[in-house]
LOSE-936627 format. One record per atom (N, C-alpha, C, O, CB): x, y, z; chain; atom name; residue number from 1; residue in three letters. Coordinates in steps of 0.05 Angstrom, whole numbers, plus 5000, padded with zeros to 4 digits. Glycine has a CB too. Example, Ala and Ser with C-alpha at 12.3 -4.5 7.8 and 13.67 -1.06 7.14 Angstrom:
2
5264|4886|5156|A|N|1|ALA
5246|4910|5156|A|CA|1|ALA
5264|4934|5156|A|C|1|ALA
5285|4934|5169|A|O|1|ALA
5226|4911|5181|A|CB|1|ALA
5257|4955|5142|A|N|2|SER
5273|4979|5143|A|CA|2|SER
5258|5001|5157|A|C|2|SER
5268|5023|5161|A|O|2|SER
5282|4988|5114|A|CB|2|SER
END
This chain:
135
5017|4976|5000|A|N|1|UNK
5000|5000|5000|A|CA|1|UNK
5017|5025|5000|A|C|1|UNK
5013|5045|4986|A|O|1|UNK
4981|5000|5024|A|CB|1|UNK
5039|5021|5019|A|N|2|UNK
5063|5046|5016|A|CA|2|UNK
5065|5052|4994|A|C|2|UNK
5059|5074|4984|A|O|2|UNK
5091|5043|5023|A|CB|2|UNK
5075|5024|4978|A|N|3|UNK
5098|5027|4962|A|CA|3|UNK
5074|5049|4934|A|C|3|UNK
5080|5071|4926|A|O|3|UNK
5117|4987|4950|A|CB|3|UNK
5052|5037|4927|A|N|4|UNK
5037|5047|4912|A|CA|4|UNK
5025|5074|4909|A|C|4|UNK
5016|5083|4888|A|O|4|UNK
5023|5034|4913|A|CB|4|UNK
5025|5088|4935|A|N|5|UNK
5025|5114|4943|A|CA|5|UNK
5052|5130|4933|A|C|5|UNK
5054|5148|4917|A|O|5|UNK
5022|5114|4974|A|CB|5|UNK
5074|5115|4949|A|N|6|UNK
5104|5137|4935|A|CA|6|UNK
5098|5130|4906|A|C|6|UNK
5102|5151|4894|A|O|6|UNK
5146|5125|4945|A|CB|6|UNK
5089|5108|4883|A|N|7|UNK
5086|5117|4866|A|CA|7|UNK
5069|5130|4841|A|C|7|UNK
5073|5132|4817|A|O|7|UNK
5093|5110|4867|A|CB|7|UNK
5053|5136|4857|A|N|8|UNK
5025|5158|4849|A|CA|8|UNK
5045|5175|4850|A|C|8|UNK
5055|5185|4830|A|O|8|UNK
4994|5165|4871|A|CB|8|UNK
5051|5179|4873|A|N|9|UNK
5063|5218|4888|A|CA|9|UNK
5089|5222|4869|A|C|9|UNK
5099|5242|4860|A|O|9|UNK
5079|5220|4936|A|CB|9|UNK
5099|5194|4866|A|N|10|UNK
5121|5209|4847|A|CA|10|UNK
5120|5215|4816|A|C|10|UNK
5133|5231|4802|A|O|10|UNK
5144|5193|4848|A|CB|10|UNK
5096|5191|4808|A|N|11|UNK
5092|5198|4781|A|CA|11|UNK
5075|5228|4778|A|C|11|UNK
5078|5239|4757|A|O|11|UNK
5077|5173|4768|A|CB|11|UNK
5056|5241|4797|A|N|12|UNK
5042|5263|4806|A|CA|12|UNK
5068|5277|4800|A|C|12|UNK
5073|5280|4776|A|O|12|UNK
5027|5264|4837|A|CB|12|UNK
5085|5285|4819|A|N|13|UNK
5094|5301|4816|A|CA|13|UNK
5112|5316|4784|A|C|13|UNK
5112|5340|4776|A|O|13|UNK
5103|5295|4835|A|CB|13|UNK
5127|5289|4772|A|N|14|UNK
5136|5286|4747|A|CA|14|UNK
5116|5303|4721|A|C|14|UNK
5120|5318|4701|A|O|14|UNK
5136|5254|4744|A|CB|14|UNK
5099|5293|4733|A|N|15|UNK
5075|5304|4717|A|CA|15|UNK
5064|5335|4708|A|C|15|UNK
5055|5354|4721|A|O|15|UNK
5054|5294|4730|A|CB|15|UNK
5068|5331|4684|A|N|16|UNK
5065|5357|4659|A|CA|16|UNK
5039|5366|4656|A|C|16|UNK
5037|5359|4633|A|O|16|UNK
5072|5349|4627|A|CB|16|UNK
5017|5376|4661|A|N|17|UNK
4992|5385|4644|A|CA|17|UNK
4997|5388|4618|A|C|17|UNK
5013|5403|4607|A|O|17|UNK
4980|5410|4652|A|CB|17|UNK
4971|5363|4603|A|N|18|UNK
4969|5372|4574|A|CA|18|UNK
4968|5399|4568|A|C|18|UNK
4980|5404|4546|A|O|18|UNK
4949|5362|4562|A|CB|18|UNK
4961|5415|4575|A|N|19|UNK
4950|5446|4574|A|CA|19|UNK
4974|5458|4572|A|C|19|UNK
4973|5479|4560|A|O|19|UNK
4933|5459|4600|A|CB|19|UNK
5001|5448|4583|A|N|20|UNK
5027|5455|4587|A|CA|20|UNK
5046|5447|4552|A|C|20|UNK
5069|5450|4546|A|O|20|UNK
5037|5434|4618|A|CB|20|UNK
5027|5437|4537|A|N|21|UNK
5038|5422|4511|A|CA|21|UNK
5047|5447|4492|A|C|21|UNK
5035|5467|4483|A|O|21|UNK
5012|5401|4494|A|CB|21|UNK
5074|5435|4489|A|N|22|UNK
5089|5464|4469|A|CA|22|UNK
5071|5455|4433|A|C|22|UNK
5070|5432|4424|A|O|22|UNK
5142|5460|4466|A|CB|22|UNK
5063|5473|4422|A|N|23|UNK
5055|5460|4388|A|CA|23|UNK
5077|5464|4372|A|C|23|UNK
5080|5450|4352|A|O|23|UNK
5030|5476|4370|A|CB|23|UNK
5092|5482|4379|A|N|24|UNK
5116|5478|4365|A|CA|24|UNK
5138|5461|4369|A|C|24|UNK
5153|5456|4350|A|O|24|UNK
5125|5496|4366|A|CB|24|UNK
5140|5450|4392|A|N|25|UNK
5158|5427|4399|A|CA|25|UNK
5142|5395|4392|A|C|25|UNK
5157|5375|4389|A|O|25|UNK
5165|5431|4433|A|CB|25|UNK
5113|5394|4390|A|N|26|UNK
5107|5378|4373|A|CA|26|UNK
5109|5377|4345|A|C|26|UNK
5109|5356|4332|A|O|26|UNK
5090|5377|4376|A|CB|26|UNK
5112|5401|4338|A|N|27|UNK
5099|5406|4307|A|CA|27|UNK
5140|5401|4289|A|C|27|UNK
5148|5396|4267|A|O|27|UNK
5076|5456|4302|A|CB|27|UNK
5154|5405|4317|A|N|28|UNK
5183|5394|4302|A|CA|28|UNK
5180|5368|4307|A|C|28|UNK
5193|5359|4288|A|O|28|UNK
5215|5404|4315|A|CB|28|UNK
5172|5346|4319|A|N|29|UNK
5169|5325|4326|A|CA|29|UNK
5152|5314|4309|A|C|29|UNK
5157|5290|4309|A|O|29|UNK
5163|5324|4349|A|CB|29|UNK
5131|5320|4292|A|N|30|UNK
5116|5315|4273|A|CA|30|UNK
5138|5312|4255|A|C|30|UNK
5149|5290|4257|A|O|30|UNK
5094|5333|4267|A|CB|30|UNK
5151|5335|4234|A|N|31|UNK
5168|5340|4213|A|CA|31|UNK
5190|5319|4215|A|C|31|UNK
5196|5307|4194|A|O|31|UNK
5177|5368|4215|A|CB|31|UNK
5200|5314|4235|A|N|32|UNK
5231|5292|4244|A|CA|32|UNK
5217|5277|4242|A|C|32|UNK
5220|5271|4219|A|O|32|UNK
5250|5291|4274|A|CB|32|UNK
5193|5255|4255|A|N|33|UNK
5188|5231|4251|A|CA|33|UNK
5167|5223|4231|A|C|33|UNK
5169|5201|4220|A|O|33|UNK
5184|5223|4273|A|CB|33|UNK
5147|5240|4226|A|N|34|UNK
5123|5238|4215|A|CA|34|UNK
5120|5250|4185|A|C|34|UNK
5106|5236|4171|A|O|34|UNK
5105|5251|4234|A|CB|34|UNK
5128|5268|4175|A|N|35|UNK
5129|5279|4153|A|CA|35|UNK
5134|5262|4124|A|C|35|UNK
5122|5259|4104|A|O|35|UNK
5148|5297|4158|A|CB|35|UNK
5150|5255|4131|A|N|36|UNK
5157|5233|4103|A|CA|36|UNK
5141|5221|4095|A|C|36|UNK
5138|5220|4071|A|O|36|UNK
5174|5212|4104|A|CB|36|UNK
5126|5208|4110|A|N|37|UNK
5108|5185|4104|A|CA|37|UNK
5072|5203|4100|A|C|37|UNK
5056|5199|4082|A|O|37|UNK
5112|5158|4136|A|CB|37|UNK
5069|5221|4123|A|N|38|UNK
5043|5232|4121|A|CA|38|UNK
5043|5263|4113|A|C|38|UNK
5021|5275|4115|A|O|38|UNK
5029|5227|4147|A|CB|38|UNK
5070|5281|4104|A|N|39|UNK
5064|5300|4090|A|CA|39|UNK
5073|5320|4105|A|C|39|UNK
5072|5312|4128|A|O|39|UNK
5040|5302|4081|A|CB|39|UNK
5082|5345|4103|A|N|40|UNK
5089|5361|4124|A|CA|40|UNK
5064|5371|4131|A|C|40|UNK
5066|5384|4152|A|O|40|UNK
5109|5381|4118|A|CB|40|UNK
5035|5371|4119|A|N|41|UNK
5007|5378|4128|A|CA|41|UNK
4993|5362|4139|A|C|41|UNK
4970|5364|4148|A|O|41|UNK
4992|5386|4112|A|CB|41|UNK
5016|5337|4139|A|N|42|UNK
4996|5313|4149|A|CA|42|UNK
4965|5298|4140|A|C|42|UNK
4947|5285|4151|A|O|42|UNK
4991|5322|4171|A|CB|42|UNK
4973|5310|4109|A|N|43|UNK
4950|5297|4095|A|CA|43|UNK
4961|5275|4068|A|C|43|UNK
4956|5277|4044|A|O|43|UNK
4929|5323|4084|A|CB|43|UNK
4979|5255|4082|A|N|44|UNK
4988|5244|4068|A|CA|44|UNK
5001|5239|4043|A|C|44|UNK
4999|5220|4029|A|O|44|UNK
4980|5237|4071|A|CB|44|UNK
5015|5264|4039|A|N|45|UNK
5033|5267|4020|A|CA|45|UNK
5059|5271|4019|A|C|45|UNK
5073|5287|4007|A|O|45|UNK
5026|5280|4010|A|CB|45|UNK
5065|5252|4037|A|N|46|UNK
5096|5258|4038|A|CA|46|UNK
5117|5249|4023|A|C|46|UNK
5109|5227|4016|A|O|46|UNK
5105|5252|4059|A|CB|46|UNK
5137|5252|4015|A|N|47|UNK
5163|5248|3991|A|CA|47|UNK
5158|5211|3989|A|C|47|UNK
5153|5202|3967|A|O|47|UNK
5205|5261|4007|A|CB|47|UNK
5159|5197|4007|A|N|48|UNK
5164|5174|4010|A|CA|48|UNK
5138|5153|4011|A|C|48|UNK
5142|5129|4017|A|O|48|UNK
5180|5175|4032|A|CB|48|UNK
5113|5163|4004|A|N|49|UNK
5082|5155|4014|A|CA|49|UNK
5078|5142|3990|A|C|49|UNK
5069|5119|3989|A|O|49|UNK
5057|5181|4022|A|CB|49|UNK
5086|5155|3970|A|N|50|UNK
5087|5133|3934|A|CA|50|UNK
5107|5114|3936|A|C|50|UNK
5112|5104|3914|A|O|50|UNK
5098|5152|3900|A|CB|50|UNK
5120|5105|3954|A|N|51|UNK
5134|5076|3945|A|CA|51|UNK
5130|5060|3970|A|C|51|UNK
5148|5045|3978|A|O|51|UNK
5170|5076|3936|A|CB|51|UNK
5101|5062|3987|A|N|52|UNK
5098|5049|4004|A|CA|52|UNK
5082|5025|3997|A|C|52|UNK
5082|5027|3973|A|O|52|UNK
5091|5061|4022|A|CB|52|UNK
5071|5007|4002|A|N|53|UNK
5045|4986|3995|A|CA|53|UNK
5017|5005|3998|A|C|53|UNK
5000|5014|3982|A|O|53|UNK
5042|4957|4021|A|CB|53|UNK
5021|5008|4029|A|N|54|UNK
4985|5018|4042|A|CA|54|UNK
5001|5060|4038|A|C|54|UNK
5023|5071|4038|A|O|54|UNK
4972|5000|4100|A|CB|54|UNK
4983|5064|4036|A|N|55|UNK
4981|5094|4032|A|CA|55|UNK
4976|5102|4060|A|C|55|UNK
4955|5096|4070|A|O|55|UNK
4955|5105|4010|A|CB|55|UNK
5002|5119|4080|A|N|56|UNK
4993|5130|4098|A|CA|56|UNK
4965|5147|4110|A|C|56|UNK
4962|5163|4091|A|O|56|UNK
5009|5140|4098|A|CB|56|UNK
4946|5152|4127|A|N|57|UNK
4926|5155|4125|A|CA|57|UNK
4934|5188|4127|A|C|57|UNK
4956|5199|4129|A|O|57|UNK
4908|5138|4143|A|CB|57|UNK
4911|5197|4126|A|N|58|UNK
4910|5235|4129|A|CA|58|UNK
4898|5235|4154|A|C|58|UNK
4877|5225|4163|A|O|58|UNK
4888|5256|4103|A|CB|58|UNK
4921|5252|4165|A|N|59|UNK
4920|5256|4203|A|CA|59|UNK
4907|5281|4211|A|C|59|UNK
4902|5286|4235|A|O|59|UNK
4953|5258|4218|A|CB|59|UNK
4898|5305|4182|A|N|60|UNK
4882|5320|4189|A|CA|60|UNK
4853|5313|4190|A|C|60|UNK
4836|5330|4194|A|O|60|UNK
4887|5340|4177|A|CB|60|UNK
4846|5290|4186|A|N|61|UNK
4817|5287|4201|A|CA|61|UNK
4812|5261|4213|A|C|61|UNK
4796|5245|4204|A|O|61|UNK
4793|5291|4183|A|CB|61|UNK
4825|5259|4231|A|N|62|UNK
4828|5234|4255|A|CA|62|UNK
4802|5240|4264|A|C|62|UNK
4787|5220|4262|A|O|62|UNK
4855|5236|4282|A|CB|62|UNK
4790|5264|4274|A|N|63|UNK
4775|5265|4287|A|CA|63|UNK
4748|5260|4265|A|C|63|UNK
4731|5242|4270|A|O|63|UNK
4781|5290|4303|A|CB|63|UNK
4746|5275|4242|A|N|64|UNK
4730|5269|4232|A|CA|64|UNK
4721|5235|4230|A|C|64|UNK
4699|5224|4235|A|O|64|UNK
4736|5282|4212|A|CB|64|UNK
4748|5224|4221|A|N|65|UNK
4729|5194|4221|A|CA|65|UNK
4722|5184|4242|A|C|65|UNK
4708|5164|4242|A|O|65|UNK
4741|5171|4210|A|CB|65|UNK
4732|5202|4275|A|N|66|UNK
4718|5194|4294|A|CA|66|UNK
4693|5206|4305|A|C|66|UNK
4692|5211|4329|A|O|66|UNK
4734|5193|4309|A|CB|66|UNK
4673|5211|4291|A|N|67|UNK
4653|5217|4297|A|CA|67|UNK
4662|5251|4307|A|C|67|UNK
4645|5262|4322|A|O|67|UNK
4642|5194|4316|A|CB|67|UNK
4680|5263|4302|A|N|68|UNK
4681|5296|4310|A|CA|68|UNK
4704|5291|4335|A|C|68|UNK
4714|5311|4346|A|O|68|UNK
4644|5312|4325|A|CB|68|UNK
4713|5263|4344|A|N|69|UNK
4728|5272|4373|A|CA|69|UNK
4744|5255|4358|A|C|69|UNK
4740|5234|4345|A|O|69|UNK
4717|5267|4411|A|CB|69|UNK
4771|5277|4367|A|N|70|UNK
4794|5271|4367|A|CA|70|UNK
4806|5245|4372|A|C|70|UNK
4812|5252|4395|A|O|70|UNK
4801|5286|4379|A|CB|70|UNK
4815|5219|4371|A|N|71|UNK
4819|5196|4379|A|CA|71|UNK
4840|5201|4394|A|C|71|UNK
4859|5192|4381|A|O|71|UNK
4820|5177|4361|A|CB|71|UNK
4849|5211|4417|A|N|72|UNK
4872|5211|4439|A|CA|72|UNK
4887|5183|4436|A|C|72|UNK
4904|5174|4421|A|O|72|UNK
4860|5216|4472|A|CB|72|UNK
4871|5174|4454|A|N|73|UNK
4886|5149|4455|A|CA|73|UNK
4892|5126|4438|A|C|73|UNK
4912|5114|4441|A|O|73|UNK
4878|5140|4470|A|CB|73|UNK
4873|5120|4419|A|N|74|UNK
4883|5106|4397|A|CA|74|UNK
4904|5121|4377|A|C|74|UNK
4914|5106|4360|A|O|74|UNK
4858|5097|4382|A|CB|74|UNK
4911|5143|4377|A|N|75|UNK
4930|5166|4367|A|CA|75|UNK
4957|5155|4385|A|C|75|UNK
4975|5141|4375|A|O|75|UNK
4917|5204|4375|A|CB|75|UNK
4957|5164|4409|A|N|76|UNK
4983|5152|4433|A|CA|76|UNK
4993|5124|4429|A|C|76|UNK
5016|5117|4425|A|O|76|UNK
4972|5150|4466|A|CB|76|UNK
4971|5110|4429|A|N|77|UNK
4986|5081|4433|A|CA|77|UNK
4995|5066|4402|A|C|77|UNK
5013|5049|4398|A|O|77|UNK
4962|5059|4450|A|CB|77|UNK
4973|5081|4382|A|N|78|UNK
4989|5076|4357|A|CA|78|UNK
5025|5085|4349|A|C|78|UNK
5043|5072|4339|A|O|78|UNK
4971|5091|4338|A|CB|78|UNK
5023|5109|4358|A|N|79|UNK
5046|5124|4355|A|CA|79|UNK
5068|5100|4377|A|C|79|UNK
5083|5082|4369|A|O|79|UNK
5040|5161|4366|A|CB|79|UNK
5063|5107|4399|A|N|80|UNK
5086|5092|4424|A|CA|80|UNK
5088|5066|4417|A|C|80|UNK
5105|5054|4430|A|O|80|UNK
5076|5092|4457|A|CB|80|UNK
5076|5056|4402|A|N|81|UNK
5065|5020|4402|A|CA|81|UNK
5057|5009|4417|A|C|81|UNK
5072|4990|4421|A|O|81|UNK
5079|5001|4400|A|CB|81|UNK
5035|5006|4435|A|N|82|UNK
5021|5000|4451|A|CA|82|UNK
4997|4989|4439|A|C|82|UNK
4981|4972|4447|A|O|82|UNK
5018|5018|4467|A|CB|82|UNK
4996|5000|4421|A|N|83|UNK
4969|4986|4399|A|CA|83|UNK
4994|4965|4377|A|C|83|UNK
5008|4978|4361|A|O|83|UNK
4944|5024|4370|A|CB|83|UNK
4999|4937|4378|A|N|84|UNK
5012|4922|4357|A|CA|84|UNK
5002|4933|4329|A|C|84|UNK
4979|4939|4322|A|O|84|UNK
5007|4891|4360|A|CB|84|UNK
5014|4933|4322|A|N|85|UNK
5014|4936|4284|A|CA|85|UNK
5004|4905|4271|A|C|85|UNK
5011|4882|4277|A|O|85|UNK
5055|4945|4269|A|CB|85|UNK
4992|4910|4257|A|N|86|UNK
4982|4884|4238|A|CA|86|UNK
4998|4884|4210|A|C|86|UNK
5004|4905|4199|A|O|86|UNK
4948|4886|4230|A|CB|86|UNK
5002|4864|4201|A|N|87|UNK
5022|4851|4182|A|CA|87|UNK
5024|4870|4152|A|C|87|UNK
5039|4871|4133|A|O|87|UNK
5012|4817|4175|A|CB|87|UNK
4998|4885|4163|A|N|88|UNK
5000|4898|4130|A|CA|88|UNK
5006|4933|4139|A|C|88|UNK
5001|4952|4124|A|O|88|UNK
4962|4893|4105|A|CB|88|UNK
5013|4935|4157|A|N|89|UNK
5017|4964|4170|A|CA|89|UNK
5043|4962|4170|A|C|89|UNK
5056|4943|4177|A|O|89|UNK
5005|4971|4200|A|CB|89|UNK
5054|4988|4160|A|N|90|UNK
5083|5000|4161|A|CA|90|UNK
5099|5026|4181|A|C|90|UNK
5120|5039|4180|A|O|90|UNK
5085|5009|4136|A|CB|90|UNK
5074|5024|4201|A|N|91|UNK
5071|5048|4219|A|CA|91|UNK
5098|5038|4241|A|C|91|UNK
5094|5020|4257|A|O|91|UNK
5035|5052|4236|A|CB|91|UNK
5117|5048|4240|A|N|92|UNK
5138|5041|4256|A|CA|92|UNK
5137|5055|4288|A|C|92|UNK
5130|5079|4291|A|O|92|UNK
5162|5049|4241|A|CB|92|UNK
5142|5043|4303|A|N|93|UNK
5144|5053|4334|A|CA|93|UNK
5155|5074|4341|A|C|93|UNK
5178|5076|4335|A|O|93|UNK
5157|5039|4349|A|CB|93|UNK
5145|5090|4351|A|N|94|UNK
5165|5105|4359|A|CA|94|UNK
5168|5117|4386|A|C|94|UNK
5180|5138|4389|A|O|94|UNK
5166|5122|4342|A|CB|94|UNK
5153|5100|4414|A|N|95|UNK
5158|5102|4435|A|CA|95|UNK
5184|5106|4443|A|C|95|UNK
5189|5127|4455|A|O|95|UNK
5150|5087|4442|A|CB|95|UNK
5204|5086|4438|A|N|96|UNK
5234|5099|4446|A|CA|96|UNK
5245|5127|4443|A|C|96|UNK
5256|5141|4460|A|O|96|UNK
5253|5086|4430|A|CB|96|UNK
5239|5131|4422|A|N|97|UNK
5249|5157|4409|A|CA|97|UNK
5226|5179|4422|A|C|97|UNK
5232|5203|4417|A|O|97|UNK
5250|5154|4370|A|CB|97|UNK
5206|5177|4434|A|N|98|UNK
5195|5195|4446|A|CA|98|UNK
5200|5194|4472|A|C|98|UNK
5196|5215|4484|A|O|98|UNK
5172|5195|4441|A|CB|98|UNK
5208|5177|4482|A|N|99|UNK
5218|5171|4511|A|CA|99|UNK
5237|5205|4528|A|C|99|UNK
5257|5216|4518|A|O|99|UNK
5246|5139|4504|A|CB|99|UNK
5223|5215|4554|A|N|100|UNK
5233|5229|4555|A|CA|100|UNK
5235|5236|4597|A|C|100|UNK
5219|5218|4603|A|O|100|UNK
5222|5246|4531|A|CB|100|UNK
5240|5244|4615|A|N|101|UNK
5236|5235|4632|A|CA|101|UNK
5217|5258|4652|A|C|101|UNK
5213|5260|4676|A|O|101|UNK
5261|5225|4639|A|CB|101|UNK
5210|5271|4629|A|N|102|UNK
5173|5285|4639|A|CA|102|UNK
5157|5277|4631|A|C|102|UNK
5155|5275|4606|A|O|102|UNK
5162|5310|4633|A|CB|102|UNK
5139|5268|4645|A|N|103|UNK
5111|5258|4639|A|CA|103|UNK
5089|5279|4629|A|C|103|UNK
5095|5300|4618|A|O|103|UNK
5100|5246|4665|A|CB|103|UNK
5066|5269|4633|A|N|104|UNK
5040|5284|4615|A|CA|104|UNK
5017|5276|4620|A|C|104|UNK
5012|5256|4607|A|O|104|UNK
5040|5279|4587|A|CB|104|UNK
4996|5283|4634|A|N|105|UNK
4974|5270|4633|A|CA|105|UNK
4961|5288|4617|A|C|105|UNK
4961|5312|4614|A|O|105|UNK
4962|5262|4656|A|CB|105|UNK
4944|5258|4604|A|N|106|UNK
4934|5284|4576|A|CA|106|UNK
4899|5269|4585|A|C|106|UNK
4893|5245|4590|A|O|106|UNK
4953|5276|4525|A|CB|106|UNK
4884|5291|4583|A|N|107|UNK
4854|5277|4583|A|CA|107|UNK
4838|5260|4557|A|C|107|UNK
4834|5270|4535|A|O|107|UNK
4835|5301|4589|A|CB|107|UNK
4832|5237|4564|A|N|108|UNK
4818|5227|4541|A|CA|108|UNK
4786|5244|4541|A|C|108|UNK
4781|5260|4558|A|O|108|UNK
4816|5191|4544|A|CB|108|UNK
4770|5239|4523|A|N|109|UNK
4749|5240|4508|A|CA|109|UNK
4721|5229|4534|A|C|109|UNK
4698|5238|4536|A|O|109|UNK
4757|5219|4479|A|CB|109|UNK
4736|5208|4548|A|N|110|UNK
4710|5194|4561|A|CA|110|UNK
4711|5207|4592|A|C|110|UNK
4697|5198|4610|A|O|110|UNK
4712|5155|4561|A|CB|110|UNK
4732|5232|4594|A|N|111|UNK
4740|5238|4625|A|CA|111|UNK
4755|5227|4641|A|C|111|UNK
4759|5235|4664|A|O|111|UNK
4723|5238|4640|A|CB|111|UNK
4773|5196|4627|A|N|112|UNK
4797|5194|4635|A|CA|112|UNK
4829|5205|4626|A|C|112|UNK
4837|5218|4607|A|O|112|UNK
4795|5175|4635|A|CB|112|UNK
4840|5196|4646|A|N|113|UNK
4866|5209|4634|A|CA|113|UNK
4886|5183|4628|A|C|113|UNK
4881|5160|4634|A|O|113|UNK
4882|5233|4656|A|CB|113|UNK
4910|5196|4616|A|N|114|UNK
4928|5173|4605|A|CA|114|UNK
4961|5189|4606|A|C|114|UNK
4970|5211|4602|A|O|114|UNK
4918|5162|4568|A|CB|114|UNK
4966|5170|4613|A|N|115|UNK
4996|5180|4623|A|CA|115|UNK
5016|5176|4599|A|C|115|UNK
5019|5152|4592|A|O|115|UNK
5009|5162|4651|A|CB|115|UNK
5033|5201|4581|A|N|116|UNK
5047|5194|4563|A|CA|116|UNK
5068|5210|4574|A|C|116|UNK
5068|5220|4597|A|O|116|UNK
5036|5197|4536|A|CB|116|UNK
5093|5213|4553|A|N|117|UNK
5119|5228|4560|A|CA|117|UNK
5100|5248|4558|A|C|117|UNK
5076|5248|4556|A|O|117|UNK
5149|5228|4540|A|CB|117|UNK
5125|5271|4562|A|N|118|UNK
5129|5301|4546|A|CA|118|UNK
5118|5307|4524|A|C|118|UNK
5100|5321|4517|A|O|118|UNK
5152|5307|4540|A|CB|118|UNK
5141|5287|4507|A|N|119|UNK
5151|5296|4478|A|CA|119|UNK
5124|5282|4466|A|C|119|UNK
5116|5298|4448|A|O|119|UNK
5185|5283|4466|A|CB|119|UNK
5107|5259|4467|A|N|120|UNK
5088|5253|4454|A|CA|120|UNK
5068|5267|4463|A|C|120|UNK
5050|5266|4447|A|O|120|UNK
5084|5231|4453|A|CB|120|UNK
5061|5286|4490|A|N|121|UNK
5041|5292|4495|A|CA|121|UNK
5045|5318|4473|A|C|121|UNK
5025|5329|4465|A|O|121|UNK
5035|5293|4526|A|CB|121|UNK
5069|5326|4465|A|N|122|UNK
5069|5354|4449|A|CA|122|UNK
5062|5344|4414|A|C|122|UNK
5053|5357|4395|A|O|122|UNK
5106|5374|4454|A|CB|122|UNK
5068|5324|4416|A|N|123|UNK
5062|5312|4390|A|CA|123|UNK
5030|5309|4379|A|C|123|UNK
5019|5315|4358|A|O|123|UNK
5075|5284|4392|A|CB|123|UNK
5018|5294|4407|A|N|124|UNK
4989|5292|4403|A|CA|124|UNK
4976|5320|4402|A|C|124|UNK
4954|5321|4390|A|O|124|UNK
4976|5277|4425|A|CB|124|UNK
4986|5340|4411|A|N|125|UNK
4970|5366|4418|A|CA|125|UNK
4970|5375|4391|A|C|125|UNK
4949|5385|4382|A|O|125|UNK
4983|5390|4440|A|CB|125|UNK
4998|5372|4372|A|N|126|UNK
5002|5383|4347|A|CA|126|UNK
4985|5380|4327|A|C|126|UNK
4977|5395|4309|A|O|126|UNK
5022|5375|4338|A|CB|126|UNK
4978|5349|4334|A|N|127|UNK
4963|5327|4313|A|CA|127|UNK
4939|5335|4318|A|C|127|UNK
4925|5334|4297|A|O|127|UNK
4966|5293|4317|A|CB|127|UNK
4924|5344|4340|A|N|128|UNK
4892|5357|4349|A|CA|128|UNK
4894|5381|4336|A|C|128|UNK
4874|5390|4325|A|O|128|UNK
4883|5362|4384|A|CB|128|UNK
4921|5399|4335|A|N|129|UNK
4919|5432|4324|A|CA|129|UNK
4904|5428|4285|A|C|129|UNK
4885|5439|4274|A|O|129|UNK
4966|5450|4323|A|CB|129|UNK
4922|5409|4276|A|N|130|UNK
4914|5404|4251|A|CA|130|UNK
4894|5390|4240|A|C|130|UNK
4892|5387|4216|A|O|130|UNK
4928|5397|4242|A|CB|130|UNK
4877|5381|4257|A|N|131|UNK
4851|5373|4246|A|CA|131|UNK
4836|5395|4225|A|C|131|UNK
4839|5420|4224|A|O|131|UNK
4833|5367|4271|A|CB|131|UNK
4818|5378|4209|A|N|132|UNK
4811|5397|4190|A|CA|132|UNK
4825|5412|4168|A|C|132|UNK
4815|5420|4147|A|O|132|UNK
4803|5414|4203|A|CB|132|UNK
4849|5414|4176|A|N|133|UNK
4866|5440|4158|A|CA|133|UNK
4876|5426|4129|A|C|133|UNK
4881|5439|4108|A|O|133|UNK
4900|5453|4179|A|CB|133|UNK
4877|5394|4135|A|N|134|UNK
4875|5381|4110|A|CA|134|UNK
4863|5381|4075|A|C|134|UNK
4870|5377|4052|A|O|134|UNK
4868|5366|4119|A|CB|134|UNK
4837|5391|4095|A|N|135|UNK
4807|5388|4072|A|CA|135|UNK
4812|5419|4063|A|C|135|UNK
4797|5429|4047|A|O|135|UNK
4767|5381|4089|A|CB|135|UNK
END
């Protein structure tokens, strides 16, 4: 029971507010990992998207195909790999490389929250700025 308390209080404390999310430190974090494949607008046109099999999807309307809300968490765990990839997906991981040693609680959609780094919570905020801007 201790031990689970010091680590609430310490992951608490570690802890970033999404609200605290730089868009520009996402929006370089988009361009370095994400761009190639889904476009620097993120509507899937990036240099490298014509010599793939599956056609990267267009990330300015995540939300649209979700019924108007943003998909947080299927967005996070795709990105970190927490959601496995299926055999015909080329979406590479990139939890490591977001790995950072500030946390983030970012609110989902249903009034929970979910605990990511930093650097992906600035990533997801980027990916919510550009909804729409696709179309």
């Amino acid at each position: 029971m201790l031990v689970r308390l010091f680590l609430v209080l310490a992951s608490a404390a570690g802890a970033v507010s999404a609200q605290d999310a730089d868009l520009e430190a996402g929006r370089d974090l988009f361009l370095y990992f994400c761009a190639e494949c889904h476009g620097k607008d993120g509507a899937s046109v990036g240099p490298i998207a014509e010599m793939l099999a599956i056609e990267p999807p267009d990330l300015t309307d995540l939300a649209e195909r979700n019924q108007g809300v943003f998909p947080i968490k299927a967005v996070a765990m795709q990105i970190d790999g927490r959601t496995p990839n299926d055999a015909h997906s080329y979406m590479p991981v990139f939890g490591p490389s977001l790995d950072s040693d500030n946390s983030s609680s970012v609110a989902l959609p249903d009034g929970q929250t979910m605990l990511v780094t930093q650097r992906l919570a600035n990533l997801i905020a980027y990916l919510q700025s550009v909804q729409d801007q696709g179309n």
